[in-house]
C-alpha positions as CSV (number, residue, x, y, z in Angstrom):
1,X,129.4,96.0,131.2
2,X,131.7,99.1,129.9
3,X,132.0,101.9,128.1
4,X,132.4,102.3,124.4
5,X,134.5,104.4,122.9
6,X,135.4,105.9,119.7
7,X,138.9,107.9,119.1
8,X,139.7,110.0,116.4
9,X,138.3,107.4,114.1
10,X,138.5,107.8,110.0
11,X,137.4,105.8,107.4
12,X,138.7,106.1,104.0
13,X,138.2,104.3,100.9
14,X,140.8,104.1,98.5
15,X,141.0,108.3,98.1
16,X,137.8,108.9,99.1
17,X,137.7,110.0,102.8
18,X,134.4,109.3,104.3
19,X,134.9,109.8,108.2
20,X,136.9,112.6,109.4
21,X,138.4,111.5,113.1
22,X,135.0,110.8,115.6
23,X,135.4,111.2,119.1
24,X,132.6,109.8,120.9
25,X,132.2,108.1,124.3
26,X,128.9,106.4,125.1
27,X,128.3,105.4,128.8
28,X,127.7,102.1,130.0
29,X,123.8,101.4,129.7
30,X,123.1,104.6,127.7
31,X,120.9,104.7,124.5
32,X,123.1,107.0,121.7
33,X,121.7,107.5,118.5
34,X,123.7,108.6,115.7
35,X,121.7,110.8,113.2
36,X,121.9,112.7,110.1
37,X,121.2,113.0,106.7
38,X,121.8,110.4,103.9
39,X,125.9,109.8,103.1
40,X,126.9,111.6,106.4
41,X,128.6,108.4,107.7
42,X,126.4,107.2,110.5
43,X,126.0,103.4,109.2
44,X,129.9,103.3,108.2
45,X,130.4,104.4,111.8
46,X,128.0,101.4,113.4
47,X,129.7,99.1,110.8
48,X,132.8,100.0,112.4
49,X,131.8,99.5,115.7
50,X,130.5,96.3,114.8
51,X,133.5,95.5,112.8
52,X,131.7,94.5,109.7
53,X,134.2,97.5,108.2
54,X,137.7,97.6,108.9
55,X,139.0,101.4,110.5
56,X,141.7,103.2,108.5
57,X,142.7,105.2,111.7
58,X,142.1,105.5,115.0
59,X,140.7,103.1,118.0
60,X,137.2,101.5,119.5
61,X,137.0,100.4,122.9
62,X,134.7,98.5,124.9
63,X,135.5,99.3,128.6
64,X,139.4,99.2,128.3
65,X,140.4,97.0,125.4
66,X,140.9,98.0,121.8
67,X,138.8,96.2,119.6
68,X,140.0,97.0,116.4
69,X,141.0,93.7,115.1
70,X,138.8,91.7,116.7
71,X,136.1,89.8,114.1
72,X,132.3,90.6,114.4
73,X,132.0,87.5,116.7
74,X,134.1,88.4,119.7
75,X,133.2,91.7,120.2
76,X,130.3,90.9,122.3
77,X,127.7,93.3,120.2
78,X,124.6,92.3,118.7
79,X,123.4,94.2,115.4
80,X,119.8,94.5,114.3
81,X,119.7,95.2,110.3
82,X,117.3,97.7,107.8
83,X,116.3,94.1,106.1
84,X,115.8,92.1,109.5
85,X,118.1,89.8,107.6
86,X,116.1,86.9,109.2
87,X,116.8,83.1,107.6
88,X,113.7,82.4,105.6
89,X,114.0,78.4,106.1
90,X,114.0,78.6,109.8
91,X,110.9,79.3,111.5
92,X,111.0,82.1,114.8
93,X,112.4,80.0,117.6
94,X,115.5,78.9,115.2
95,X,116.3,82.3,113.6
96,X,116.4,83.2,117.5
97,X,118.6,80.4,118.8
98,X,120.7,80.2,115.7
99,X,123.5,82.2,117.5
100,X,123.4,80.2,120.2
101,X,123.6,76.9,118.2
102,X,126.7,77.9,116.9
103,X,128.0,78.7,120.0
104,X,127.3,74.9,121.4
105,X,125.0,76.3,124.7
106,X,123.3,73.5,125.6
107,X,119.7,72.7,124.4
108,X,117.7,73.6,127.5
109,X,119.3,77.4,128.3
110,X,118.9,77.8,124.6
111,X,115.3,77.6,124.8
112,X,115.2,79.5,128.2
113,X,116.8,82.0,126.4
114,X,114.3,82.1,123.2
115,X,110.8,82.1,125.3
116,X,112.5,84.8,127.8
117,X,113.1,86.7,124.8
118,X,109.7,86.1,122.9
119,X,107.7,86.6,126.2
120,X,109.6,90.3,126.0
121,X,108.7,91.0,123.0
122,X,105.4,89.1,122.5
123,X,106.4,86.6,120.0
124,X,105.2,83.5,122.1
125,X,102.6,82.3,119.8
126,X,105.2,83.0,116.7
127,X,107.9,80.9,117.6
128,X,107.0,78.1,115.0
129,X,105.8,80.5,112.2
130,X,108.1,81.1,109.6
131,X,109.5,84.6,108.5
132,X,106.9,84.7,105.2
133,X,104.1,84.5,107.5
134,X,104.8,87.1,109.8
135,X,104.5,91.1,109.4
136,X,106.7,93.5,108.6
137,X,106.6,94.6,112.7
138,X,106.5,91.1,113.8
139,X,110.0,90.1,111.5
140,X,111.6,93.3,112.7
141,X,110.6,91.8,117.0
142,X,112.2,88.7,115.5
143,X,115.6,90.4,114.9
144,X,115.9,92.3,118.0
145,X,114.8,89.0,119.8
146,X,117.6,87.0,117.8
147,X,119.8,90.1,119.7
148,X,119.0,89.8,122.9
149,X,119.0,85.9,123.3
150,X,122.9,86.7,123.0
151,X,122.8,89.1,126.1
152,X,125.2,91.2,124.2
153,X,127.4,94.2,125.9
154,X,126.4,96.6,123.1
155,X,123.1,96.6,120.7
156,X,123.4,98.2,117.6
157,X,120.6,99.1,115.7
158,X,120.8,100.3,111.9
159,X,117.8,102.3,110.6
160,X,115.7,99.2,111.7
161,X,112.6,100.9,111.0
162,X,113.0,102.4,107.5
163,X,111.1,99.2,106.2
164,X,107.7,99.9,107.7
165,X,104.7,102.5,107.4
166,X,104.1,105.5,109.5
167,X,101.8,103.7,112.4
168,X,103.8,100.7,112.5
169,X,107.1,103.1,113.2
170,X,105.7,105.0,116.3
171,X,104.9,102.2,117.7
172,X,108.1,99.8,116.9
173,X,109.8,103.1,118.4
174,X,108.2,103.2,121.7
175,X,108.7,99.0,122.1
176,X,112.5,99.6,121.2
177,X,112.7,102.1,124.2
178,X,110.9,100.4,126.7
179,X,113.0,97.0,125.9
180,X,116.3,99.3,126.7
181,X,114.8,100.4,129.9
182,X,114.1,97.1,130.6
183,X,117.3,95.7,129.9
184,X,119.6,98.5,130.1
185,X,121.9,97.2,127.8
186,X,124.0,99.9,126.1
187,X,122.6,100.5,122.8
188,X,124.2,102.9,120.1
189,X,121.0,103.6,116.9
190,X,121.0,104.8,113.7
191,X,118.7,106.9,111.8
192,X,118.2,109.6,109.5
193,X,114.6,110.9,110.9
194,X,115.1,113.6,113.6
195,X,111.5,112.7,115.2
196,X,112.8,109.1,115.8
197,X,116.1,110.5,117.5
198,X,114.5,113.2,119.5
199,X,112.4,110.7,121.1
200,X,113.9,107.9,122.0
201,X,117.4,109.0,122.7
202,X,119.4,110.0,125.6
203,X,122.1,111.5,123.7
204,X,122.2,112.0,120.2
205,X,125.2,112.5,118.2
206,X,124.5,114.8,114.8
207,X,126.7,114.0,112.1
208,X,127.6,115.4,109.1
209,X,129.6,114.7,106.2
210,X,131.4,112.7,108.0
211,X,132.0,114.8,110.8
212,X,129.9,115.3,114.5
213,X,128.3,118.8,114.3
214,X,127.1,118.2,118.3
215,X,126.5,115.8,121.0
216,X,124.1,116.0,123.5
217,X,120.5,115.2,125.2
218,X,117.4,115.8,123.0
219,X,116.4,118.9,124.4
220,X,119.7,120.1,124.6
221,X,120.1,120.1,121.1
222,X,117.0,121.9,120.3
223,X,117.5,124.8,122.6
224,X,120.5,125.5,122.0
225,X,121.9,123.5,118.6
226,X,126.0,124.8,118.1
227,X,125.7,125.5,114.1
228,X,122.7,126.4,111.7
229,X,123.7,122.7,110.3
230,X,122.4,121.6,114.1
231,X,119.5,123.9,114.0
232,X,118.2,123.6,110.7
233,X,118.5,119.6,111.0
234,X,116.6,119.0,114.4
235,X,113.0,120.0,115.1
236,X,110.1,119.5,112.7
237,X,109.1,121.4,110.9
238,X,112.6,122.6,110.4
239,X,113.5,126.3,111.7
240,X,112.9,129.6,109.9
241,X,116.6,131.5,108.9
242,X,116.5,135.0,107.8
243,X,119.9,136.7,107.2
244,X,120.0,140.2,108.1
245,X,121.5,142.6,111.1
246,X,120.7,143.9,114.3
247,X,119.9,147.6,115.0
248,X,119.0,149.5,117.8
249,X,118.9,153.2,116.3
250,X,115.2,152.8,115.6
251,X,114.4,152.7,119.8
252,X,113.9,148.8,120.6
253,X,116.4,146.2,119.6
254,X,115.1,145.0,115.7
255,X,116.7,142.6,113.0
256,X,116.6,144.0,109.8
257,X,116.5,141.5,107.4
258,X,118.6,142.1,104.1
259,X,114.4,141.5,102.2
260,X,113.6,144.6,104.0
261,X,112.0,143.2,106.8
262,X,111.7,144.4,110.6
263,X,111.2,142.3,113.3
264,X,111.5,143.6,117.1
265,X,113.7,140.6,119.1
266,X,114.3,142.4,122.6
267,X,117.4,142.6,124.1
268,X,120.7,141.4,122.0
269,X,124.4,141.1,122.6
270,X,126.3,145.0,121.5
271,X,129.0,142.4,120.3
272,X,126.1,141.7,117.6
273,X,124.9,144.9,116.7
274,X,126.0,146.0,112.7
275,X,127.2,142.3,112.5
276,X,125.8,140.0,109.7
277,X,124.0,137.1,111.3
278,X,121.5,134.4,110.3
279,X,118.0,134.9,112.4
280,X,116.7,131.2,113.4
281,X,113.6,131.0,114.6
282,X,111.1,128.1,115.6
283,X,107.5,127.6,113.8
284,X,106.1,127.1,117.0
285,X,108.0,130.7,118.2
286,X,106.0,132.9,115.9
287,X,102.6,134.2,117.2
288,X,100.1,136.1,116.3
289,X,100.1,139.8,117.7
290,X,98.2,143.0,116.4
291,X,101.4,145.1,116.4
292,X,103.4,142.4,114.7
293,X,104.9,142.4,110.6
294,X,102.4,141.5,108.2
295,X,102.5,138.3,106.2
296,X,100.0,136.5,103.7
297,X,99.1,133.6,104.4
298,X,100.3,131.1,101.5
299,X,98.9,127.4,102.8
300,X,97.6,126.6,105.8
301,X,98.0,122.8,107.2
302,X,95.7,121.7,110.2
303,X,96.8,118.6,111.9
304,X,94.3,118.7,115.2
305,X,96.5,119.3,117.4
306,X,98.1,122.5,115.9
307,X,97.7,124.7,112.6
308,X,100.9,124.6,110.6
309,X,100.8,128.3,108.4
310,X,103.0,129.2,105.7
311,X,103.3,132.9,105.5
312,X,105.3,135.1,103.0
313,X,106.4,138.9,103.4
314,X,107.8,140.1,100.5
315,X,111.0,137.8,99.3
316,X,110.6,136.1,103.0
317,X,108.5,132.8,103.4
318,X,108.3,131.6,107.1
319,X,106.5,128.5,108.4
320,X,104.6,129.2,111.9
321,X,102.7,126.5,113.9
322,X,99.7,127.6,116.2
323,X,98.6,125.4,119.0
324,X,95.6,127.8,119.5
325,X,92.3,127.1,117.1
326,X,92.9,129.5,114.0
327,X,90.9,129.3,110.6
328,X,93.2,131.8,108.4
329,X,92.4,131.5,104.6
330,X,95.2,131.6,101.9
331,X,95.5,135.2,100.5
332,X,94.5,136.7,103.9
333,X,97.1,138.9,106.2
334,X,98.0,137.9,110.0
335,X,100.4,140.3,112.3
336,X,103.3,137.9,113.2
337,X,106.2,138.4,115.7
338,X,109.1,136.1,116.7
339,X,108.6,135.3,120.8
340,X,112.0,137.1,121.6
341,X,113.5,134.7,124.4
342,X,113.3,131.6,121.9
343,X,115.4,134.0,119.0
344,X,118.6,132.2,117.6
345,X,121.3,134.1,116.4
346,X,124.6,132.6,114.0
347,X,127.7,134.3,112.3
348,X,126.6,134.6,109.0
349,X,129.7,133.3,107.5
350,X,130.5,130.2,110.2
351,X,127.3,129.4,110.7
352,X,127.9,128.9,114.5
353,X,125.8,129.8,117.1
354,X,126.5,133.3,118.4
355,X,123.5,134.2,121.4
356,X,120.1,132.6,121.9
């Protein structure tokens, strides 16, 4: 096992730059996933790494060799696809062992290899059914078993659970991580949902337009994302910007929003006061106090679990989520304030992050 690495990698096609040099470095046995929106690059980047696309510039490594020009075959990754991309005139056991035929591994580790796999994933009483009789979950365990009968260095995983409904993707999510902490087999995913990222990821590298915005663990990012990009991209629902400036002439540290609005935020930075800057705050950062700004409530959301509440004051709409049991009716006014220690603060024209 090794690391793999990525240096100041572009990809270009004819004119048309589409990755902008990526440095990344992804530990042996660590689970990375690449996310962002649509276009930003991620799949080209796996593709890359898979070499199913050819680099225009820079280097891949796996441990200490450059793998560049090596074909898909010899690089010693395994790649699960959006489509499962399963054979449909082969029933389970031989989409599984297919691999392994070509290689010429002899008959009896072959199957070894195939009920080790399905007994993993639960695909025991499958393994003569073929892909048309199987479910959308039960094709995509197929795929990842056809992966890991190749005990591969690397598993790459490319939006493999786009395909299939809400339920069906919570819990395909939580079988994906528990097989890589059974295995820990290095394992690089992409996907554009945050939720997906945030929770099954040790690291996760944000890209954007074909550049990484930030690297780091789940919670990392969201409490302290580099760039409103960051900030604005991870968490759900997404958090609330107000541009504005900070004042203290009033007594207590305030933002005043260029809408007109107050809101006290405790302590901040002198470096920051007069400055333009762009207020983020989290939904689940807003609560309800009897001194705080008013706001009408525009829709409100119960899930359960939490209350999400859309709230407008003047030009400003904010979204707040309430853990506590509230019944607020649209057309009413609540008191809001932001919880002061979870404020964000970004330069207004870089957009990077300036205090938290």
């Amino acid at each position: 096992m090794a690391d793999l690495e990525v240096r100041g990698v572009h990809k270009s096609y004819g004119q048309t730059a589409v990755i902008h040099g990526i440095d990344v470095t992804i530990k042996d046995g660590e689970f990375v996933v690449l996310v962002g929106p649509s276009g930003c690059g991620k799949s080209t980047l796996i593709r890359m790494i898979a070499g199913l696309e050819r680099i225009s510039r820079g280097e891949i490594l796996l441990g200490d060799k450059v793998i560049n020009d090596l074909p898909p075959k010899e690089r010693d990754m395994a790649m699960v696809f959006q489509n499962y991309a399963l054979y449909p005139n082969m029933n389970v056991f031989d989409n599984m062992s297919f691999s392994l035929r070509l290689r010429r591994i002899e008959r009896p580790e072959i199957t070894g290899r195939v009920e080790r796999a399905a007994e993993i994933l639960g695909l025991g009483p499958l393994l003569k059914r073929f892909p048309r009789e199987l479910s959308g979950g039960q094709r995509q365990r197929v795929a990842m078993g056809r992966a890991i009968v190749r005990d591969p260095k690397v598993f790459l995983f490319d939006e493999p659970l786009s395909n299939l409904d809400a339920k069906l993707r919570v819990a395909m999510r939580a079988e994906i991580k528990g097989l890589h902490q059974r295995l820990k087999t290095t394992t690089v995913y992409v996907t554009h949902d945050q939720v997906e990222a945030m929770t099954m990821a040790d690291r996760i590298v944000v890209m954007h337009d074909g550049l990484v915005e930030q690297v780091g663990e789940p919670l990392e990012l969201y409490d302290q994302p580099r760039n409103l990009f960051v900030a604005g991209f991870i968490g759900s629902p997404a958090m609330n910007f107000i541009s504005g400036t900070f004042s203290t002439d009033r007594g207590p540290a305030a933002f005043q929003s260029e809408g007109g609005l107050r809101l006290p935020v405790g302590a901040v930075p002198r470096a920051v006061q007069g400055r333009r800057v762009t207020l983020g705050v989290r939904p689940e950062h807003v609560v309800i106090t009897p001194d705080g700004v008013p706001a009408e409530v525009v829709v409100v959301e119960p899930t359960g679990s939490e209350t999400q509440v859309n709230v407008k004051n003047g030009a400003h709409e904010l979204v707040c989520l309430f853990r506590e049991r509230i019944r607020p009716r649209p057309g009413e006014t609540i008191r809001i304030s932001p919880m002061a220690q979870h404020v964000h603060v970004f330069d207004a024209e870089s957009g990077q992050r300036l205090s938290a």
